[in-house]
N, CA and C of each residue as an Amber inpcrd file, in Angstrom:
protein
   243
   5.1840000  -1.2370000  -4.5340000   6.0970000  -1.9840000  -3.7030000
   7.3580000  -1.1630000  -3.4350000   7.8970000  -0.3160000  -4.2450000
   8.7710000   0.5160000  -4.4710000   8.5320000   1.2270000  -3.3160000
   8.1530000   2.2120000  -3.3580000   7.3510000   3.0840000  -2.1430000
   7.2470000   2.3790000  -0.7030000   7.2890000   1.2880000  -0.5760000
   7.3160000   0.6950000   0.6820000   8.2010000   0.7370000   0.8800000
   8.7500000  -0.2790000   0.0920000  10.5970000  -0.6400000   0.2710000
  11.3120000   0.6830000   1.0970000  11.0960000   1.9680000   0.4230000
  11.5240000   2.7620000   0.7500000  11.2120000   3.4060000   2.1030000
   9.8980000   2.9260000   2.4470000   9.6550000   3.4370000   3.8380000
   9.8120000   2.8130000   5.0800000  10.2580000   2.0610000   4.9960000
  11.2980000   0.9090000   6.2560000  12.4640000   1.5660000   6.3440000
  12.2490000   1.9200000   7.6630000  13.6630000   2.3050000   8.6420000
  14.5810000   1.4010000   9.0810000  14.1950000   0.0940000   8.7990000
  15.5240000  -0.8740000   8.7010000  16.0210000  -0.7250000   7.2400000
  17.4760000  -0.3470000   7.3190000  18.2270000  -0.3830000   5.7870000
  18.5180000  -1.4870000   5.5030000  18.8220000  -2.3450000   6.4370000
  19.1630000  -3.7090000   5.9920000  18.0530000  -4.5580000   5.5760000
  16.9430000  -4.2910000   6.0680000  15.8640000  -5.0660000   5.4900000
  14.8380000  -4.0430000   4.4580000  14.8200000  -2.5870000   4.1030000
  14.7110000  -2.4120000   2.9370000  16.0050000  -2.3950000   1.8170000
  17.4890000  -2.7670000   2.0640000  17.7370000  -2.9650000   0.7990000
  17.5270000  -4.2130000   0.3590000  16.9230000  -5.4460000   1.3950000
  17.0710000  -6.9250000   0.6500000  15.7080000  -6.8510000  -0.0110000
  14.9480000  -6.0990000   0.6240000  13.4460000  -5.8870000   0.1840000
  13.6060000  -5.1320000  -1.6140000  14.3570000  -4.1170000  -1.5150000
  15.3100000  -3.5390000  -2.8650000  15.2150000  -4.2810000  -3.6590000
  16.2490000  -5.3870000  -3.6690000  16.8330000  -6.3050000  -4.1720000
  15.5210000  -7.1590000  -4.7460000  14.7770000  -7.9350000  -3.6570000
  13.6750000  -8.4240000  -3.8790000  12.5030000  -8.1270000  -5.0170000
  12.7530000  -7.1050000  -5.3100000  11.7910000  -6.6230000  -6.4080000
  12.0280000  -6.1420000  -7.5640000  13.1880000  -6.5090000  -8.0480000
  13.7990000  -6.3180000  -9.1710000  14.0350000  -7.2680000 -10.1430000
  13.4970000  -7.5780000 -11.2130000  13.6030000  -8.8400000 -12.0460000
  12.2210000  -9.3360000 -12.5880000  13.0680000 -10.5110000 -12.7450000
  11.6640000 -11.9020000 -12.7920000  11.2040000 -12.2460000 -11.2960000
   9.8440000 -12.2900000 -11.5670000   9.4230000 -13.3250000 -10.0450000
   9.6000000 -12.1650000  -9.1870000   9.5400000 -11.3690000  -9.3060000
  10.1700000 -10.1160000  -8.0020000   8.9240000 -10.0690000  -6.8260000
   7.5730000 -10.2890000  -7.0630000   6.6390000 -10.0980000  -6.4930000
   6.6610000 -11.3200000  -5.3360000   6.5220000 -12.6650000  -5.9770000
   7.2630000 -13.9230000  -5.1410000   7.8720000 -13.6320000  -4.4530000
   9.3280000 -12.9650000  -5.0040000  10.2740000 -12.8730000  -3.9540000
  10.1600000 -12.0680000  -2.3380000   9.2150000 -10.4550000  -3.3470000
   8.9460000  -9.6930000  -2.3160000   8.0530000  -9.7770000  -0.9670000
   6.8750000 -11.0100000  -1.2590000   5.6410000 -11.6080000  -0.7710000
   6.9270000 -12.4910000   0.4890000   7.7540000 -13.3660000  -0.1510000
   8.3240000 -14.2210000   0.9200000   8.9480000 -13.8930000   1.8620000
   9.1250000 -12.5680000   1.6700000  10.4160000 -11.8160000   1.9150000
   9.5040000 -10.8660000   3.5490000   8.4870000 -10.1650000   3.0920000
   7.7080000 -10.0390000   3.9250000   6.8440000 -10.9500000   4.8210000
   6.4220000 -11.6510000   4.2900000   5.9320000 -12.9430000   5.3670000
   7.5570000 -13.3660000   6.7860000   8.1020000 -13.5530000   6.1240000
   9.4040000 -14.2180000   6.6450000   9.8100000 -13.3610000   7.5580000
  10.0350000 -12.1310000   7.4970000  10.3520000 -10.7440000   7.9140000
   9.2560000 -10.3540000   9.1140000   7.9980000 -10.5440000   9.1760000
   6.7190000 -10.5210000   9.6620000   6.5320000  -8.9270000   9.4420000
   6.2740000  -8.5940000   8.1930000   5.9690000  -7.4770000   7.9820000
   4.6450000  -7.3740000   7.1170000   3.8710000  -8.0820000   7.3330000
   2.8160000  -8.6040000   5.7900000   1.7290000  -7.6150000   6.2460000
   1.4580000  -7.3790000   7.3820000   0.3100000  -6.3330000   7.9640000
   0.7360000  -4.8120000   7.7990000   1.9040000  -4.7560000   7.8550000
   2.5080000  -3.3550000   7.6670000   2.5200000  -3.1960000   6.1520000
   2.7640000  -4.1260000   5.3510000   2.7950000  -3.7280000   3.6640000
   0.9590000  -3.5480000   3.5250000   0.0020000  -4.5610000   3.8350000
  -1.6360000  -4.8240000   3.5320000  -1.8720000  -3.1930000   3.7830000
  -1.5790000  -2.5190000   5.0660000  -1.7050000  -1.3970000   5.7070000
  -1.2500000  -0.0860000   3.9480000  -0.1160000  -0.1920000   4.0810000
   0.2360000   0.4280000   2.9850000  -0.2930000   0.6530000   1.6320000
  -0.4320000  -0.8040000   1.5690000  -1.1350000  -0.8890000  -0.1070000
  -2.2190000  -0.2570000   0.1310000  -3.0400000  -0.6310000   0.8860000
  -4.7450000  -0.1030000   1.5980000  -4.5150000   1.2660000   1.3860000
  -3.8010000   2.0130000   2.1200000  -3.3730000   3.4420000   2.3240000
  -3.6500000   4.1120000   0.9440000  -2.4120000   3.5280000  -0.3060000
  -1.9510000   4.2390000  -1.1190000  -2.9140000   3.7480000  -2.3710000
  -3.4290000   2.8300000  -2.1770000  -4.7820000   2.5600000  -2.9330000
  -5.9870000   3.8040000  -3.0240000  -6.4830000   3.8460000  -1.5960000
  -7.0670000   5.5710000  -1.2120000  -6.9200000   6.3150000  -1.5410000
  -5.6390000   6.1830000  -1.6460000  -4.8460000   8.2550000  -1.9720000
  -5.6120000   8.0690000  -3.5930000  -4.7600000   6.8490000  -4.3890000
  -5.2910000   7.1890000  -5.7070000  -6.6490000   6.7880000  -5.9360000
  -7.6810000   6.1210000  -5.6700000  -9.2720000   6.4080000  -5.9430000
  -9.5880000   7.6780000  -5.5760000  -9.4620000   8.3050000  -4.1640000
  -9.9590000   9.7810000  -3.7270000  -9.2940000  10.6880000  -4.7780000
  -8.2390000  10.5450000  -5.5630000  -7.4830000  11.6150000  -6.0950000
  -8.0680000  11.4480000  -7.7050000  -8.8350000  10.2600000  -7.5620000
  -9.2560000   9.8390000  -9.1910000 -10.7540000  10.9920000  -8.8980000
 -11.2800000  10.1890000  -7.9850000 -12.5860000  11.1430000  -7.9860000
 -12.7050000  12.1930000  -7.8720000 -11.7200000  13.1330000  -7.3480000
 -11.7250000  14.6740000  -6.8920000 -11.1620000  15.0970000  -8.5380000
 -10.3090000  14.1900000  -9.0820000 -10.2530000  14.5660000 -10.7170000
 -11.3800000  15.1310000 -11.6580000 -12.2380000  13.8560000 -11.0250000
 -13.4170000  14.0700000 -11.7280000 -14.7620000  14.4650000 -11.4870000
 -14.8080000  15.2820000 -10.5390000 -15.7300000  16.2600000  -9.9690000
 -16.4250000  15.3660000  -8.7020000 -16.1880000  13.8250000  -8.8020000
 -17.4810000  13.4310000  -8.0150000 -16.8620000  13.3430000  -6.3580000
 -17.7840000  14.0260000  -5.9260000 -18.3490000  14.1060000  -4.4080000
 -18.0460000  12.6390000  -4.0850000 -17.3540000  12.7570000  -2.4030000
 -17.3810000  11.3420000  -1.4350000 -17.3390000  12.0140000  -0.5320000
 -17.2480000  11.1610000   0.3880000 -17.3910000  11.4780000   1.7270000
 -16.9530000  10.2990000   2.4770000 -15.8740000  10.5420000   3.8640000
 -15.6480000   9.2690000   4.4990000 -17.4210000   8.4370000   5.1190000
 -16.7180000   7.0030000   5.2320000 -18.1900000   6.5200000   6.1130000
 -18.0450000   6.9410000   7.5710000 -19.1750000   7.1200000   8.3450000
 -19.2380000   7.4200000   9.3590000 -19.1860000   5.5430000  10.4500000
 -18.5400000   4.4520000   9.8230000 -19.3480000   3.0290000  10.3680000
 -17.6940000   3.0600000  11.3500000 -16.8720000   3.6130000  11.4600000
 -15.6640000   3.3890000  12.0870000 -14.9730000   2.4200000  11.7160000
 -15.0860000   1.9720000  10.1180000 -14.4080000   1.2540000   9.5420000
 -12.6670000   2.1250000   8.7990000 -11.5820000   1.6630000   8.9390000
 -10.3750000   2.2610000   8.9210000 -10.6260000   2.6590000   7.3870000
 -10.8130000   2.4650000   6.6140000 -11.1660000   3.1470000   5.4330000
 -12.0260000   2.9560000   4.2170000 -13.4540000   3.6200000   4.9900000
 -14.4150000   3.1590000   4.0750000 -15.0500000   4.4540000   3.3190000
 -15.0820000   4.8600000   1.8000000 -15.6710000   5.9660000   1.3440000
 -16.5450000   5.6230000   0.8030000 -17.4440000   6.8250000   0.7690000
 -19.0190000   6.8530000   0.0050000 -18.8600000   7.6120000  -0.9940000
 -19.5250000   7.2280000  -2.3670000 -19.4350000   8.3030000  -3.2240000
 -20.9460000   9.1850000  -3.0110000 -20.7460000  10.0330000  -3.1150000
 -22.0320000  10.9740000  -3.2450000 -22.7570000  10.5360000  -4.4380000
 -24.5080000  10.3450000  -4.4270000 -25.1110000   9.9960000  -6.0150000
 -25.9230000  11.3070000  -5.9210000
């Protein structure tokens, strides 16, 4: 969430986003905060993104072969068997 926050070029709405995720309940806060904001497709987008980076970066750790899918789905990998 951190990492997002930070990548919004509105300052005013990543520092409330900042703010938002610090504490108790921070996730609540941050969830309302984006809905409200209409940014909820741009964070799904992100998480999706940076989810990728770390499975592909887990598997290339560990020797095993993938390969993107060829179905023109925005991000679908195959592991090699």
């Amino acid at each position: 969430m951190e990492r997002f926050v930070y990548s919004i070029d509105d300052d005013r709405l990543s520092e409330r986003l900042d703010q938002a995720i610090r504490g108790r309940g921070a996730f609540r806060r941050f969830k309302d905060l984006i809905y409200n904001q209409g940014i909820e497709d741009e964070w799904h987008a992100f998480r999706t993104r940076s989810m990728e980076q770390i499975v592909l970066r887990w598997l290339n750790d560990h020797g095993i072969p993938w390969r993107r899918s060829d179905d023109g789905a925005d991000s679908n990998v195959d592991v090699q068997r």
